[in-house]
PLY file of the C-alpha trace (Angstrom):
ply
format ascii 1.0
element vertex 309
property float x
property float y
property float z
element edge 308
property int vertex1
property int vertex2
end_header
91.73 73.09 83.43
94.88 75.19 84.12
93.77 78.83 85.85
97.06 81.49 86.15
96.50 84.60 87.98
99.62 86.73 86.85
98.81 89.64 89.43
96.78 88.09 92.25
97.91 91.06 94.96
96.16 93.48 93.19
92.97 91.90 94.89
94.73 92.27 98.52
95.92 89.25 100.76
92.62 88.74 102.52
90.64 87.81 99.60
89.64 84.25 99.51
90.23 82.27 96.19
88.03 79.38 96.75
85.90 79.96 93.58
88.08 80.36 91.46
90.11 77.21 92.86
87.37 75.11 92.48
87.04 75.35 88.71
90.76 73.98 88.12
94.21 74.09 88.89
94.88 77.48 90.17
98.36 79.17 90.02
98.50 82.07 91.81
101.46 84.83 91.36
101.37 87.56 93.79
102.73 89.92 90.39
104.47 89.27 87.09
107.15 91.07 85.34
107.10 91.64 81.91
109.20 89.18 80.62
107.61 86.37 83.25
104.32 86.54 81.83
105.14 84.00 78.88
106.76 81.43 80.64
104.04 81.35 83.22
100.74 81.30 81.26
102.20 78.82 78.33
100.36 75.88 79.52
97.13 77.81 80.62
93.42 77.41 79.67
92.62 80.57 81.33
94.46 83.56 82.28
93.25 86.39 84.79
94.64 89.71 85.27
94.17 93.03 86.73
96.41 95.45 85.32
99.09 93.15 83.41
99.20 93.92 79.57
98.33 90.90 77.44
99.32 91.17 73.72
100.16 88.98 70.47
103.41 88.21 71.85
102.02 86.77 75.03
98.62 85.16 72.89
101.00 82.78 70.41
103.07 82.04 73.42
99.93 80.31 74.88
98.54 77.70 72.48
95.99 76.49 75.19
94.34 79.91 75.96
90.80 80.15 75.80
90.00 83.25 78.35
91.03 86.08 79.73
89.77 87.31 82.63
89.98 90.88 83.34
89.65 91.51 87.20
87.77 95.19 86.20
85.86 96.71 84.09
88.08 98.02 81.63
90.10 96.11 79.38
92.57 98.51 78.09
95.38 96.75 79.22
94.32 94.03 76.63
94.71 93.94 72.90
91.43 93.48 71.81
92.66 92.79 68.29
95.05 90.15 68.99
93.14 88.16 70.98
90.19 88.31 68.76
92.29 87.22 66.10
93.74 84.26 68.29
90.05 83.23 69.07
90.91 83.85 72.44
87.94 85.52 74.52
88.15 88.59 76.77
85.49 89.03 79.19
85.45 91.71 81.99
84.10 91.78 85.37
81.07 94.91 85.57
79.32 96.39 88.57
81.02 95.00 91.53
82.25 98.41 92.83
79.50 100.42 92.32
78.80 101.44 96.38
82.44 101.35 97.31
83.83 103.97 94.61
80.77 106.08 95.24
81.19 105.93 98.99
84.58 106.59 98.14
83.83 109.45 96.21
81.79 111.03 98.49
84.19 110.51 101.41
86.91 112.57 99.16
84.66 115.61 98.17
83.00 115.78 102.14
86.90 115.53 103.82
88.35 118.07 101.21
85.26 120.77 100.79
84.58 120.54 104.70
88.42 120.77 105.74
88.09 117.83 107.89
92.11 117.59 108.13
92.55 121.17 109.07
89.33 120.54 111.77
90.94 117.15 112.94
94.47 118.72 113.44
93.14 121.84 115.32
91.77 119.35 117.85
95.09 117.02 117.95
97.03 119.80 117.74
95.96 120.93 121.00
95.01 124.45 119.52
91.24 123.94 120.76
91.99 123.38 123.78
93.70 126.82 124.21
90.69 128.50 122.49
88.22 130.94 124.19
85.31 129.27 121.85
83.49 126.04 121.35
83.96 125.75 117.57
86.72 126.88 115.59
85.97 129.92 112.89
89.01 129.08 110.77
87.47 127.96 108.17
84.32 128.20 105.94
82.42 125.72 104.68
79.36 125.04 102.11
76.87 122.93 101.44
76.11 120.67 98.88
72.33 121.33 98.78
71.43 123.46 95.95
74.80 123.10 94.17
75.37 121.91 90.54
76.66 118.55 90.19
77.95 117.37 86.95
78.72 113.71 85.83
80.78 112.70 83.06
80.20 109.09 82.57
76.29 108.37 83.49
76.93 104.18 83.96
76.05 101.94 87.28
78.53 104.59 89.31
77.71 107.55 87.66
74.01 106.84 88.15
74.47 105.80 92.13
76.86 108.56 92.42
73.85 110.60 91.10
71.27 109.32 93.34
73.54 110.28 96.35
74.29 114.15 94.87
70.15 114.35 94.15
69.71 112.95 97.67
72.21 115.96 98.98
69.96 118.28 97.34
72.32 118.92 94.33
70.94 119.94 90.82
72.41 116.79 88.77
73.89 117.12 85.39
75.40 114.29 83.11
77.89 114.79 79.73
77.32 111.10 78.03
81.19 110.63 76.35
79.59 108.68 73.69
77.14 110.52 72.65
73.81 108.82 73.33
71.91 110.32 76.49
70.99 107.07 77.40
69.85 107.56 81.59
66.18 109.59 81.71
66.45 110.09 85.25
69.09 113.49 84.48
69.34 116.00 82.51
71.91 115.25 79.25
74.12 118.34 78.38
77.20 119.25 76.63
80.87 118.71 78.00
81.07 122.73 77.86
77.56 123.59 79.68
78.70 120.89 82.05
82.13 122.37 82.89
80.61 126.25 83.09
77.36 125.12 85.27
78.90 122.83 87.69
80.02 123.18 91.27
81.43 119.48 91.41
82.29 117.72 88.40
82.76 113.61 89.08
84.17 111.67 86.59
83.18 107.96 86.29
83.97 107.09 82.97
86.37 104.39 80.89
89.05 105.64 79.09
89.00 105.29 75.67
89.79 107.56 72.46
86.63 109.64 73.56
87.74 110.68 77.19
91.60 110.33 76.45
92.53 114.00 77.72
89.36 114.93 78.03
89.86 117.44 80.85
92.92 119.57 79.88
93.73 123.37 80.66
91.20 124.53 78.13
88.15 122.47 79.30
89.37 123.72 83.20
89.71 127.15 82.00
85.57 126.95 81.11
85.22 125.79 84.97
84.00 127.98 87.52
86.93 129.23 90.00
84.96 127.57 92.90
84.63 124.39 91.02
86.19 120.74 92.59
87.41 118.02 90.34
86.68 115.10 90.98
88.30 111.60 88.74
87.26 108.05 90.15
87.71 106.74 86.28
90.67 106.45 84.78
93.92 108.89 84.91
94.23 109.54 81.42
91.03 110.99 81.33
92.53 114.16 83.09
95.27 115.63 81.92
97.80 116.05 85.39
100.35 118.53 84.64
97.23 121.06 83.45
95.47 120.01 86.46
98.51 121.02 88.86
98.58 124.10 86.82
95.16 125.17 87.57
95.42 124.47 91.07
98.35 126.47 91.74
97.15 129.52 89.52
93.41 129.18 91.10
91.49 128.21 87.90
89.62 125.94 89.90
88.85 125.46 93.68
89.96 121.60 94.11
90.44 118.13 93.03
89.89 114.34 94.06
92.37 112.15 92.54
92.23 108.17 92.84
93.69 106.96 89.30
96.85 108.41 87.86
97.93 107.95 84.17
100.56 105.63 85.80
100.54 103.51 88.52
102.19 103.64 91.50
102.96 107.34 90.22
106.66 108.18 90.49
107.92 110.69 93.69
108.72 113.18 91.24
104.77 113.58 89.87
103.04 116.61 88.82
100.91 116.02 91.55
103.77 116.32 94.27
104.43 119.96 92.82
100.89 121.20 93.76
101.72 124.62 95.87
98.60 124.52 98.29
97.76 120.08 99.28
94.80 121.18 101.24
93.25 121.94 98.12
93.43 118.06 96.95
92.40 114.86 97.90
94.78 112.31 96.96
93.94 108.50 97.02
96.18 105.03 95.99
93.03 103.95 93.32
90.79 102.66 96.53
87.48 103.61 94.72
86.88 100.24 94.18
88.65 98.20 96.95
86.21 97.55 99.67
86.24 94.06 101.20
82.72 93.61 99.75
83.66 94.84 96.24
86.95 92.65 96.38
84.48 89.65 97.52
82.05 90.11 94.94
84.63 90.74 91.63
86.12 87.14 92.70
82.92 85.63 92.53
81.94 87.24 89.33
85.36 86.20 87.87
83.90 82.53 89.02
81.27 83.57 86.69
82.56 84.20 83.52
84.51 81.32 83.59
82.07 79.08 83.94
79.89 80.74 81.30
83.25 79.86 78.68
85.02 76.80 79.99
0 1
1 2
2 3
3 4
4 5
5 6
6 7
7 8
8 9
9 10
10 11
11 12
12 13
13 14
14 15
15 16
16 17
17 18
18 19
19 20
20 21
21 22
22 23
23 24
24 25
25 26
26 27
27 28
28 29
29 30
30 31
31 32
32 33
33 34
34 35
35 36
36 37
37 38
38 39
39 40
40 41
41 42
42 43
43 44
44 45
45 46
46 47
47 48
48 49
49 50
50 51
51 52
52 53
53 54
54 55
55 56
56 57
57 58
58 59
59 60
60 61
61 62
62 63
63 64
64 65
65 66
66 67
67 68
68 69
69 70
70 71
71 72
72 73
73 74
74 75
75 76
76 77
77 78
78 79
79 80
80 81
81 82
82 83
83 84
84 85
85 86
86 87
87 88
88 89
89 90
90 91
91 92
92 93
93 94
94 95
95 96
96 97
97 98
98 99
99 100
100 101
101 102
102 103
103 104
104 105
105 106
106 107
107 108
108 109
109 110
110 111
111 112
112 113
113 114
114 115
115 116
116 117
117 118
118 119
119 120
120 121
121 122
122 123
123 124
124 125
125 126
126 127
127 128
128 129
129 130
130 131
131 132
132 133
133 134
134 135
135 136
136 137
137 138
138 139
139 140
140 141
141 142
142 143
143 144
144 145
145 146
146 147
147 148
148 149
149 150
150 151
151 152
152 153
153 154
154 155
155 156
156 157
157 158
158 159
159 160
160 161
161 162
162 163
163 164
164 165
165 166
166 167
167 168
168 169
169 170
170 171
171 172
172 173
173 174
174 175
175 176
176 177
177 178
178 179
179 180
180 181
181 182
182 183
183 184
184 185
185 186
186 187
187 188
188 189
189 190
190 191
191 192
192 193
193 194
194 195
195 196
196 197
197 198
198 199
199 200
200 201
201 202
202 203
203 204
204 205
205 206
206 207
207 208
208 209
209 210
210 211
211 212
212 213
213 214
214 215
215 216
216 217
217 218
218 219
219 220
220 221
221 222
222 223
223 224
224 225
225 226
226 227
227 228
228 229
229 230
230 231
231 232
232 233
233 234
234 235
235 236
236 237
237 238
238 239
239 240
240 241
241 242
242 243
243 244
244 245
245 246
246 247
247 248
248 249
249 250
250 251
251 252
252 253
253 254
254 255
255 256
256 257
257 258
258 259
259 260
260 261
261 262
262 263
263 264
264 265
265 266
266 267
267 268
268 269
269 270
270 271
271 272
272 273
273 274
274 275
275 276
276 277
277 278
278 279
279 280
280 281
281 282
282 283
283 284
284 285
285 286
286 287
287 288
288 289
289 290
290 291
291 292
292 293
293 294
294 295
295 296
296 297
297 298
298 299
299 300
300 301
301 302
302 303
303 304
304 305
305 306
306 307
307 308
């Protein structure tokens, strides 16, 4: 069996192969170009990938495809369509990143509500070591106990990313984007009583035609003006240029970014115009990228191949 993995960076150069190797011939690419992708999976049984689009174009010009492997959870970068068409499988790789984007998540809102870079530069700065007092009164501060926390997306993250908020002593909220308030544990509201109640909003969501600019200046405008934002799903989800807007005009308080609409985003992004950085967090899509999460997905993709081939 012939195994291509058109983007096998994307996983990071100390992740270990080994079972995936086992299963068959494994060619690994560290990336593929657009116009590579055809001439490298045309003999292939299975074909992995991250973030490389697979359409009809690249399905007829492999006559021995049986698989896809998507090394994520979301598949938009694959034409459903065409492949189901082509008899060609697509299977996904689910809850393998749960604890790593939450810990991420929670890293982000902590480091940008607490101003741990202002507090970390006043100490290497040497500015607290010329002060008359033993803490610094630069800043304020809240707490997250007692505050409303609002989830859009209630799946394996949004429910861990819950359990941490409850465990802060946050009020948790969800907005289900397709409708059915599936998790019992939390309250299920609207997308607009979520955006007026909440302190913290965390999205964890895919993106699909439901949450495709689902956060744009009109939903932020319905925010409180102390409110963070906070997207570990996908970048479309948020609209940027409205979110760089409502920074710098103070519709909202703050932001956590990790996903972009496109990635790497270009020097000249939205998100390089916003007037005041300490009021965002922004992150290169780590949510997911611990060693253990990295570990785990390649076993999983182990998994679904074996369950097909």
């Amino acid at each position: 069996m012939k195994i291509v993995f058109l983007d096998a960076a994307t996983l990071g150069n100390d992740i270990d192969l080994s079972p995936i190797e086992k299963l068959g011939v494994l060619t690994s690419y560290d990336n593929s170009l657009k116009d590579q992708v055809k001439s490298r999976i045309k003999d292939a049984d299975v074909v992995i990938v991250n973030k490389i689009n697979l359409g009809a174009e690249e399905f007829e010009a492999a006559p021995n495809l049986k698989l896809v492997c998507v090394a994520a959870t979301g598949t938009n970068n694959i034409d459903m369509a065409s492949a189901n068409k082509a008899g060609i499988k697509v299977m996904n790789v689910v809850d393998y990143s749960t604890e790593s984007v939450a810990q991420v998540t929670f890293a982000s809102l902590l480091s940008l509500i607490c101003s741990i870079g202002y507090y970390d530069n006043v100490v290497k700065s040497g500015a607290y070591s010329q002060s008359q007092f033993f803490t610094d009164s630069g800043r304020s501060f809240q707490e997250l106990k007692g505050k409303c926390f609002g989830i859009i997306g209630m799946g394996n993250i949004g429910k861990r990313v819950a359990s941490i908020a409850s465990s802060f002593g946050c009020k948790v909220y969800y907005y289900s984007t397709n409708g059915i308030a599936h998790c019992k544990d939390y309250p299920s509201v609207s997308l607009e009583e979520l955006l007026q109640k909440s302190d913290v909003i965390s999205i964890h969501s895919p993106l699909n035609e439901k949450t495709k600019n689902l956060i744009s200046l009109k939903e932020m405008k319905e925010m409180k003006t102390s409110a963070v934002l906070i997207n570990m799903g996908r970048g479309g989800i948020v609209n940027e240029s409205d979110l760089v807007q409502s920074l710098n005009f103070g519709l909202i308080a703050g932001a956590v970014i990790d996903v972009y609409e496109d990635e790497p985003i270009k020097s000249n992004h939205p998100y390089m115009k916003i007037k005041d950085k300490e009021k965002v967090i922004l992150t290169p899509h780590i949510g997911w990228a611990s060693i253990e999460a990295r570990k785990v997905l390649v076993d999983k993709l182990a998994e679904n191949i074996k369950s097909v081939i």
